[in-house]
C-alpha positions as CSV (number, residue, x, y, z in Angstrom):
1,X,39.6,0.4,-0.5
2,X,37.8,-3.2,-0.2
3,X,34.3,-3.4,-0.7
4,X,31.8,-3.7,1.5
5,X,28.4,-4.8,1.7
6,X,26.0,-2.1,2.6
7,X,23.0,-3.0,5.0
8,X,20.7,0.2,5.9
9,X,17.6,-0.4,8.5
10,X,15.7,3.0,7.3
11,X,14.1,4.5,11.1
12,X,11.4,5.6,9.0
13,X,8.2,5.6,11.5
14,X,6.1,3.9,8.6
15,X,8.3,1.0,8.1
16,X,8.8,0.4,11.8
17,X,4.9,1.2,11.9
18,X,4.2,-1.7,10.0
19,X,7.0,-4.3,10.5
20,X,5.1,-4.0,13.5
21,X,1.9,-4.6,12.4
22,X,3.3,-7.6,10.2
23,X,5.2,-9.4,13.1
24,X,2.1,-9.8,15.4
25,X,1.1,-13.1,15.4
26,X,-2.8,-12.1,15.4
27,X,-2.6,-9.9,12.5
28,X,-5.3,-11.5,9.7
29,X,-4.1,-12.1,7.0
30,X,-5.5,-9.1,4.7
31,X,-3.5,-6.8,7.0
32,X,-0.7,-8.7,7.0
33,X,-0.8,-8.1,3.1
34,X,-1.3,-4.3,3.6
35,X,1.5,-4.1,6.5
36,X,4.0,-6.2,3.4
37,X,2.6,-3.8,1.1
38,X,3.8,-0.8,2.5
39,X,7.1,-2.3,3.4
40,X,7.7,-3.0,-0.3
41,X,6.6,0.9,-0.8
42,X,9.0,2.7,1.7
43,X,11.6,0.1,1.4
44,X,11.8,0.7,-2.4
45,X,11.1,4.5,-1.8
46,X,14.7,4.0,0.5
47,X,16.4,2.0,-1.8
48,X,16.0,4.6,-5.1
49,X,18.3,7.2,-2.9
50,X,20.9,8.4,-5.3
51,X,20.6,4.9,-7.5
52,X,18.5,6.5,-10.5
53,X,20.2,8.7,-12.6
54,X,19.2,12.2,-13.5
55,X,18.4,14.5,-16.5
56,X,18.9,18.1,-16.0
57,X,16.2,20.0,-18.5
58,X,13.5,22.3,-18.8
59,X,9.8,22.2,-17.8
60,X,7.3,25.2,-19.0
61,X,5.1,26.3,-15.5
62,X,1.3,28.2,-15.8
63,X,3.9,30.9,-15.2
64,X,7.3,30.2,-17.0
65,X,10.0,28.0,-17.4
66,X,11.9,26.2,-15.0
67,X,14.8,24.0,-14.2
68,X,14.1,20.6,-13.6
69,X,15.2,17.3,-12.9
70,X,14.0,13.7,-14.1
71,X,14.6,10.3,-14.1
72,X,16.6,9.3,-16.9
73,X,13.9,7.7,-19.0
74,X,16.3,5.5,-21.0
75,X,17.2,3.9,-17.9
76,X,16.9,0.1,-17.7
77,X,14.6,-0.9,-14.1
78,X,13.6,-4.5,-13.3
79,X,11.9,-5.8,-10.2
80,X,12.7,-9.3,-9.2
81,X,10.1,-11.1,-7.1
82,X,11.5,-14.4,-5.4
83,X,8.5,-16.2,-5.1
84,X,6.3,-16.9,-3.6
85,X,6.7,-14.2,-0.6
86,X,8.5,-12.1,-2.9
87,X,5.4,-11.7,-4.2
88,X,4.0,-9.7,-0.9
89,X,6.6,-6.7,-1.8
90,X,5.8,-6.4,-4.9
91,X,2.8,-4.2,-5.5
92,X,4.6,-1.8,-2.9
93,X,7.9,-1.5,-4.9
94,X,5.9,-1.2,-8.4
95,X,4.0,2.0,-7.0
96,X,7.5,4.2,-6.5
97,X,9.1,2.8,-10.0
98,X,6.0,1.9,-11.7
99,X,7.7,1.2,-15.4
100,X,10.0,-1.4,-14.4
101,X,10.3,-4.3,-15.7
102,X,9.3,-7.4,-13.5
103,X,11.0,-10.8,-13.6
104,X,9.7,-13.6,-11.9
105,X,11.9,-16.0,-10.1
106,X,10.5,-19.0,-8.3
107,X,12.3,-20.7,-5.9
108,X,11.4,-23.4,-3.3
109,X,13.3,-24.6,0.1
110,X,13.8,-28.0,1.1
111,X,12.3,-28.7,4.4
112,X,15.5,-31.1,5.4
113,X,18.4,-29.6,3.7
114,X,17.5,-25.8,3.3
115,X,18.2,-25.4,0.5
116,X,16.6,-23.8,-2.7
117,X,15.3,-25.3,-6.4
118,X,14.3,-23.2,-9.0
119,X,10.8,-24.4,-10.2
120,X,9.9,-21.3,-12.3
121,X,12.6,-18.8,-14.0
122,X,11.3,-15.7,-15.7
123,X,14.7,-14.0,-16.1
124,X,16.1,-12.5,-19.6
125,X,18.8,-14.3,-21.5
126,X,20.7,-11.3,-20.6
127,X,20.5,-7.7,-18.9
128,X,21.4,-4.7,-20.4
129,X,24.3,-2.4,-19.3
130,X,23.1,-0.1,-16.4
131,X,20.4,-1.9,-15.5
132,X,19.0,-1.2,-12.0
133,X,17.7,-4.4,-10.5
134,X,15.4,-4.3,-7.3
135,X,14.8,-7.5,-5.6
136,X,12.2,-8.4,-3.7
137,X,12.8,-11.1,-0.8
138,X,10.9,-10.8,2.6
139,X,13.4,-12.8,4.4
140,X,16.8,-13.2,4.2
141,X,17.4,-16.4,6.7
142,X,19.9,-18.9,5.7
143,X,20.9,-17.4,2.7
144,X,20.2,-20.3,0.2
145,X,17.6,-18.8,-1.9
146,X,18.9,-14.4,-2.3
147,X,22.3,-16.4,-3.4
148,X,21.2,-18.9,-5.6
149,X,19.1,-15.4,-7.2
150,X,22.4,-13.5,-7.1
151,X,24.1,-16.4,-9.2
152,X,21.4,-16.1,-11.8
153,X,21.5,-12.6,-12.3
154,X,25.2,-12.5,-12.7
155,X,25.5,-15.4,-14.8
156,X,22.9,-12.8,-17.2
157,X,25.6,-9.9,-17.0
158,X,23.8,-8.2,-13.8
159,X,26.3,-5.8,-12.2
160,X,25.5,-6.7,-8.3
161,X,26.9,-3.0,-7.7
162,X,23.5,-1.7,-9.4
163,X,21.3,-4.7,-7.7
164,X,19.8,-3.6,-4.5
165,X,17.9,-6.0,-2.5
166,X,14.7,-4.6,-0.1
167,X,13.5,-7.4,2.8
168,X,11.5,-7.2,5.7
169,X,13.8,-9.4,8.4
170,X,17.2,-10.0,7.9
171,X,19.8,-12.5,9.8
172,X,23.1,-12.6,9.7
173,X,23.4,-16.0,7.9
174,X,22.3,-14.5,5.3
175,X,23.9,-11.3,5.5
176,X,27.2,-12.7,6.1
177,X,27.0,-15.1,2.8
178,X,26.3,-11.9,1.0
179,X,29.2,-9.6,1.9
180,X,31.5,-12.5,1.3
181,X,30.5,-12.9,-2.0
182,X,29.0,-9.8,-3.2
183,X,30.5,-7.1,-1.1
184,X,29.2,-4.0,-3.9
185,X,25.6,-5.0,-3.0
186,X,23.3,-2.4,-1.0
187,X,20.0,-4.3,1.1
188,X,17.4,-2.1,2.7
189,X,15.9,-4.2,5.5
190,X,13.4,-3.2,8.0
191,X,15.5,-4.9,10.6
192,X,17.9,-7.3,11.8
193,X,17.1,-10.4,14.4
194,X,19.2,-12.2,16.4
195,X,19.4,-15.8,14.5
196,X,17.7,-18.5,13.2
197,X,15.9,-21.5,15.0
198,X,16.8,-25.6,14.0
199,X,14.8,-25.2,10.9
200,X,15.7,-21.9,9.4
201,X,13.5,-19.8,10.3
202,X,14.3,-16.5,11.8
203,X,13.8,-15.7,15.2
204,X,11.8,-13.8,16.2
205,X,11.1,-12.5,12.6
206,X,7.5,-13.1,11.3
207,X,6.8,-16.6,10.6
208,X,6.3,-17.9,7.2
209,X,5.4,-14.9,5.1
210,X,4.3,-16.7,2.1
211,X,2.1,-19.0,4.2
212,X,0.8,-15.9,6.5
213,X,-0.3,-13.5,3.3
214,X,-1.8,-16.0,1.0
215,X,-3.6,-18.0,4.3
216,X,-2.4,-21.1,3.9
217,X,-0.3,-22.0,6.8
């Protein structure tokens, strides 16, 4: 059977709660960072269903012994922010999987052209076997930036059938570019909008997230 990619829109009250909150227009902007906050926590707290491996063992109770089940601790876990906005998931995400690593990936879009440089690249040389990989990307609009981060990772040995990707508003530009060329991957995405306008921004998404949580739009 082919692969195919795997988009889930959790109906989670909280997330709808507060893609809500982050879509109105008049939200200030320490809200907005609370409302992208909380996305980035029950996004994550989606995403981890049946991804992390676990240990069957033993715990000792005030009253006895008892089966249990953890995480397996010898698990590999990074979180990859694409900055900037990637940023605005991130403290969300590192509350549910706290000892993951983070990687930082910065990328910027050209105004005219749309598409993506790479000004700052924290990635390893290489990822180990098994490694889980979380990345963080608000939007995913025209594609240009969640595939030029998907050609990076694999180009360090990233299986894209362990990378999950968590965003606020997706659009099928996006979407489409990643089923095509990695059909394995799994996004968890608070929802899906119609399009995008003449400059790339979806519509009626959010607006610039970046711009709207650090105020400087």
């Amino acid at each position: 059977m082919a692969l195919q990619l795997r988009v889930y829109v959790p109906p989670h009250p909280l997330i709808k709660h507060w893609l809500a909150v982050a879509r109105d227009r008049n939200t200030p902007g320490v809200m907005f960072r609370t409302a992208m906050t909380e996305l980035g926590r029950w996004l994550t707290y989606e995403a981890m269903r049946e991804w992390f491996p676990l240990v069957e063992t033993t715990v000792e109770t005030p009253l006895g012994p008892a089966a249990a089940a953890v995480i397996n601790p010898e698990l590999p876990v990074a979180v990859v922010p694409i900055l900037r906005a990637g940023l605005t998931l991130l403290e969300g995400a590192q509350s549910v999987i706290p000892r993951a690593a983070t990687y930082h990936l910065g990328l910027a879009r050209d105004e005219e052209t749309l598409q993506p440089h790479c000004y700052l690249n924290k990635l390893p040389d290489q990822f180990l076997p098994q490694t889980r990989i979380l990345i963080t990307e608000p939007m995913l609009a025209t594609g240009g930036s969640i595939m030029a981060t998907m050609q990076e990772l694999t180009q360090r040995q990233a299986d894209p059938e362990l990378v999950r990707i968590i965003s606020v508003v997706a659009a099928p530009p996006a979407l489409k570019q990643l089923g095509e060329n990695y059909p394995s991957l799994q996004i968890y995405t608070a929802t899906i909008d119609e399009g995008l306008n003449e400059q790339g921004f979806i519509v009626p998404g959010l607006g610039d997230a970046g711009d709207r949580a650090f105020e400087t739009a």
